[in-house]
C-alpha positions, 0 to 999 in steps of 0.5 A: 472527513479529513484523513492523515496517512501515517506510518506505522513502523515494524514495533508497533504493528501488533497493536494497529493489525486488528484494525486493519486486518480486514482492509488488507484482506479486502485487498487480497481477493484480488491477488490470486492467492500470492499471498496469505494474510499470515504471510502478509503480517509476518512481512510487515511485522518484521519490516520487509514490508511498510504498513501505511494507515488512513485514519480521521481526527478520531482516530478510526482507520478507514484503510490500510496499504503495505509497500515492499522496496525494489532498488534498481540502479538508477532508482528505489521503487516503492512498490504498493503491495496491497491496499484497502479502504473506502474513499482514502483515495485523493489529492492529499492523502496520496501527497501523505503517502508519497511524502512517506515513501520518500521519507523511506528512499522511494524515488518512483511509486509502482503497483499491480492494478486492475483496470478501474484503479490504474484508471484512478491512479491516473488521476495522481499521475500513474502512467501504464508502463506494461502488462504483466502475464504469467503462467504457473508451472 
């Protein structure tokens, strides 16, 4: 199966949500309650956030990833906010995802990843750079 990420600009995400509503809530069981998947398509629809789809020459969408944007001084990070789906994972469709992002200003790509995936994305040349802790107040 060939996959194509493409990007679906603020305009048109109403239409696109109810096909990949359940990748980004798949996504979500891991983000601890940051976020509700109301919040999340409020961020997308009014284009705070970036909506990237993974779908095959039929047109059927086999996941879903979201990108907020950190400007630093020396750098723009697209930061990977949430992303979802079977098997979109691989050479070519990060290049799609990283030719999208710096189409959009990103000259770094960041994430949040639990152990398997930063042991994936490795395979794209992700590096741990820290460990986040928090405690809530």
């Amino acid at each position: 199966m060939n996959l194509t990420i493409r990007y679906v600009a603020s305009t048109h995400t109403a239409q696109m949500w109810p096909r990949i509503e359940k990748y980004v809530q798949s996504a979500m069981k891991h983000s601890q309650g940051d976020y509700t998947i109301d919040q999340i398509r409020l961020l997308v629809n009014t284009g705070q956030w970036l909506l990237m789809v993974a779908i095959d020459e039929q047109g059927e969408v086999h996941g879903a990833a979201t990108s907020s944007f950190l400007n630093y001084p020396n750098s723009r990070v697209a930061f990977i906010t949430f992303i979802g789906g079977k098997l979109i994972s691989n050479q070519e469709t990060f290049k799609q995802m990283s030719d999208i992002l710096k189409q959009h200003g990103a000259t770094k790509i960041q994430g949040m990843a639990r152990p398997s995936i930063a042991r994936l994305w490795k395979r794209y040349g992700f590096q741990e750079r820290t460990t986040l802790v928090e405690v809530k107040l």
